[in-house]
N, C-alpha and C positions, 0 to 999 in steps of 0.2 A: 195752471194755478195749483199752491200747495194748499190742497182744502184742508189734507189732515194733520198740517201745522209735521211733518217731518223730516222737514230739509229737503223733500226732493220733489220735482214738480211733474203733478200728474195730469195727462189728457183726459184722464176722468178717474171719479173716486166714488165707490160703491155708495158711502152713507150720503155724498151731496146726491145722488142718485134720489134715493128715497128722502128724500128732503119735501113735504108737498109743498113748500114756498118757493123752489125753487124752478124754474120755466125750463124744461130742459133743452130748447133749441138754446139758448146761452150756455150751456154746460158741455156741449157738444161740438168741441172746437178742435182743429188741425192744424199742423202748423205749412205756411205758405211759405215754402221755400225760397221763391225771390226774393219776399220782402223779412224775412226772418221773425214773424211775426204769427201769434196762435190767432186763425179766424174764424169765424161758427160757419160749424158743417151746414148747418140750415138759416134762413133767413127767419123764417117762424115756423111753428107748429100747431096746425089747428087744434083748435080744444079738446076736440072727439078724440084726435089721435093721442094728443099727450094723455089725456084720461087713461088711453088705453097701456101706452106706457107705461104710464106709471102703477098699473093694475097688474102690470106683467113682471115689472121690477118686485112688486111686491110678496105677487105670489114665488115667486123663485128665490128672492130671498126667505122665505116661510118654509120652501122643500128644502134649501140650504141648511137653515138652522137646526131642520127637526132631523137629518141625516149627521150634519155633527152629534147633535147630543146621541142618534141612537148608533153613534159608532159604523155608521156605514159609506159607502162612496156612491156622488151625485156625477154620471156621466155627460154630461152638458153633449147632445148630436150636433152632426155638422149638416150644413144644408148649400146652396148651389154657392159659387163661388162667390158671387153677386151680393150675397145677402153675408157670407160668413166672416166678413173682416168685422160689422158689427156683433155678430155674435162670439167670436173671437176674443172679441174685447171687454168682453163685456163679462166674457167668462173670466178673463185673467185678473179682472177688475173682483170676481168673486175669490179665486184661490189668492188674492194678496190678504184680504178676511178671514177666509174660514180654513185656511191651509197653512196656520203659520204653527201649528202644534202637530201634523199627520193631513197626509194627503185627502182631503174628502171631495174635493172639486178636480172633475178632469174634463180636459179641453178634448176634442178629437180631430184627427190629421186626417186630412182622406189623401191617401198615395198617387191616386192620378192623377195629382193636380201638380203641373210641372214646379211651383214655390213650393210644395210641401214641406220638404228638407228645410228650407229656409225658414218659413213660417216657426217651423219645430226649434231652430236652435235660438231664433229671436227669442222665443219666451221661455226655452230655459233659462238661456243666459239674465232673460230681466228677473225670473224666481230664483238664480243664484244670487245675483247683484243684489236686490231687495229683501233675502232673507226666508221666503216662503216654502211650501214642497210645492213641488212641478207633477202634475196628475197629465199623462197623456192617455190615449185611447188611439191606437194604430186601425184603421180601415183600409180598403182599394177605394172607393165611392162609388155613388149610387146614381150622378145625373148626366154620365156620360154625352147620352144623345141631347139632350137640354141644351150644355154647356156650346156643344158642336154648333149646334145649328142659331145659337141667341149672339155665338161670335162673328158667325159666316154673315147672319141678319145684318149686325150692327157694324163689323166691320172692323173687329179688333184679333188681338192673337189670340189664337185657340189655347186657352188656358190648361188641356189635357194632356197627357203625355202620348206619343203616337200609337203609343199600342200596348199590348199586355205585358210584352215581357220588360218595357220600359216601364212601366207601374210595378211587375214585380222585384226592378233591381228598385226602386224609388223607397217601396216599401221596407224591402232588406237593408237601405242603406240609412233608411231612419231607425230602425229595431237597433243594427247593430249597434249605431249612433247613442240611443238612450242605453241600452246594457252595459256601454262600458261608461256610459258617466257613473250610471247605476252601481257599477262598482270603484270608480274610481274615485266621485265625490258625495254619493250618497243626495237623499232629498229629493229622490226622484222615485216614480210607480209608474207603471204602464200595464194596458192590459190588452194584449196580441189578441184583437178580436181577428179572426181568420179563421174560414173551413179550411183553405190552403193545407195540405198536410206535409207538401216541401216545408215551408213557411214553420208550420209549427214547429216540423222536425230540426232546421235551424237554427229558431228559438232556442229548444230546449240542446243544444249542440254547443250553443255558443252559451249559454247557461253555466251549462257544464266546465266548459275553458275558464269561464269568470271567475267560476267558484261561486255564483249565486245560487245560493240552494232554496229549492222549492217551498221549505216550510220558513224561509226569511220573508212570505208574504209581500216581497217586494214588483212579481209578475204575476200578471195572470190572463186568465184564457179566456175565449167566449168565443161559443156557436150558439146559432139558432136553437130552440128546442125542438127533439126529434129529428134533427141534421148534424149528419159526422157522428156518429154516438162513437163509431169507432177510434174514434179522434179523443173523442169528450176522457170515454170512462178510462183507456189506459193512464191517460196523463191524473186524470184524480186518483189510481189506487197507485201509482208513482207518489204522491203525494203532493200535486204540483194543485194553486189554487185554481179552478174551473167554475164556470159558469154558465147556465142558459138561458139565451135571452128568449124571454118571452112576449111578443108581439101579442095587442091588449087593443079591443075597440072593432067597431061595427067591419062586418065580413068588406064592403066596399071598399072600406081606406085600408084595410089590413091585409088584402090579394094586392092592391100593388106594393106596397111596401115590400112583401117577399118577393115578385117579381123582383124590384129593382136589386135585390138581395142576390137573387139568382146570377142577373148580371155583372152585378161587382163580384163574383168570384164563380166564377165559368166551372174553377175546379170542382167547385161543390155537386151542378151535379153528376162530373165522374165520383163524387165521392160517394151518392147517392147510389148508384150504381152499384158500387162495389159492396155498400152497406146489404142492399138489397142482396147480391150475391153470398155473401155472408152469413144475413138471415136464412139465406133456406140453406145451406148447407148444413148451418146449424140443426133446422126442422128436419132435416133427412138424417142426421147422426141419432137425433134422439128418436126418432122413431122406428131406425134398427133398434136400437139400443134396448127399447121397449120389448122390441119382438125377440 
C-alpha cells in the first residue's frame, strides 16, 4: 500500500506505524508469491501485545527524534536470525524518515550469518533507489550456539557460516563492499565495530587506497570500553572517528552480554593479552625511569 501517497508501494510505512487507529496485524502484510498478491503476516493480534507494540514503536520513534535534533547517530542492534528480518525492517522503515538529510539511523549486519552480504546490499540498493542515507554497523555476531542448535532442533539450514575464517572473509567482503560505494556514490556511513585488529588494520588500508579520509566522518570505529585501548587510542590521535561502547544495566544481564562479546571476536582476547603485556612493560620502563 502507498500510505505516504509517493508513488511507490510500501510493505510498511513508519507514520501508518504509529497511527493508534490503525490494528497493526492488517498493516503487516507480505507478499505470496504464487498468488502475486500482499497477505497479512498475522491473522490477528491480541490486544496485550499490539498495546505493546505500539508502546515500543513509540518510544523508538521519541529516541529517533531526539538524536536527529541533538545531531547524533541511533545504532538500531541485531539479535538472533529469527527475530531480525522484523527488526531489519523496521529499522529501514526508520532511516526512509530520519535519514533523508544525514545518516542518524543505522541498521547492523552480523557477518556470520551466511545472507549477510546479501541482506547488506538489498538495503543499500533500496536507500539508493528511494533517496535516503544508508547507516550500517558491521559486527561478527553474538548467537552462534543459539542459531546452531534451534536449526539442528527444527530442522532447517544452519543459518551460520562454518567457521571463523568464513565469517572473517564475510565480514571483509561487506567492509570492502560499503567503502567503495562510500566513495564511489556517497550516502553511505558505517561504523567498523570490531576488536579484530587484521580487520581494522584493513579498514584503515583500504581507506587509504579510497582516499577516504578520516576527518570526512564518513567511518567509524568502536570497541568495548577498556578493551583494545591499543586499537582504540592510535586510530583517534590518527584522527580517524572512535568510539567506546559502554555496556549500561544490572551486573546479571550485563556479564552475558560481554561474554557473548568475547565470543564473536576470539581475537579480542589475544588482544587482551597483548594489551595486558604492554601495560606492564610500560610499568617497568617508568619505574627504571624513576630510579
Amino acid at each position: 500500500m502507498d500510505y505516504d501517497q509517493d508513488g511507490k508501494i510500501d510493505l510498511l510505512e513508519w507514520e501508518a506505524l504509529l497511527q493508534p487507529n490503525h490494528r497493526l496485524h492488517k498493516i503487516f502484510k507480505i507478499p505470496n508469491f504464487k498468488t502475486g498478491k500482499l497477505e497479512p503476516l498475522l491473522i490477528s493480534l491480541p490486544a496485550e501485545e499490539e498495546a505493546q507494540m505500539k508502546s515500543m514503536l513509540h518510544r523508538i520513534n521519541k529516541l529517533a527524534k531526539r538524536a536527529e535534533e541533538k545531531n547524533v547517530r541511533l545504532m538500531i542492534d541485531a539479535e538472533q536470525s529469527y527475530f531480525q528480518p522484523a527488526i531489519s525492517r523496521l529499522t529501514i522503515e526508520m532511516m526512509r524518515k530520519f535519514n533523508k538529510k544525514k545518516p542518524v539511523i543505522f541498521n547492523t549486519y552480523q557477518c556470520y550469518l551466511k545472507e549477510a552480504f546479501n541482506n547488506l546490499t538489498v538495503d543499500m540498493t533500496l536507500a539508493k533507489r528511494e533517496g535516503f542515507y544508508f547507516g550500517a554497523k558491521l559486527v561478527r555476531g553474538a548467537y552462534m550456539d543459539q542459531e546452531r542448535k534451534r536449526a539442528s532442533e527444527i530442522g532447517y539450514e544452519d543459518p551460520i557460516n562454518p567457521n571463523y575464517d568464513s565469517t572473517d572473509a564475510m565480514y571483509h567482503q561487506c567492509l570492502g563492499y560499503i567503502l567503495k560505494k562510500i566513495q564511489s556514490t556517497g550516502g553511505i556511513n558505517v561504523m567498523v565495530a570490531s576488536h579484530n585488529e587484521d580487520t581494522v588494520r584493513r579498514a584503515v588500508e583500504l581507506m587509504n587506497e579510497l582516499g577516504i579520509g578520516p576527518k570526512e566522518n564518513l567511518v567509524y570505529f568502536g570497541q568495548l570500553l577498556g578493551m583494545c585501548d591499543q586499537v582504540s587510542f592510535p586510530l583517534g590521535q590518527a584522527g580517524y572517528s572512535v568510539y567506546k561502547y559502554v555496556p549500561y544495566g544490572p551486573v546479571e544481564e550485563v556479564l552475558p552480554y560481554l561474554s557473548r562479546r568475547a565470543l564473536e571476536n576470539r581475537g579480542m582476547l589475544k588482544g587482551v593479552e597483548k594489551e595486558h603485556s604492554m601495560l606492564w612493560t610500560e610499568v617497568k620502563r617508568r619505574t627504571a625511569h624513576r630510579s
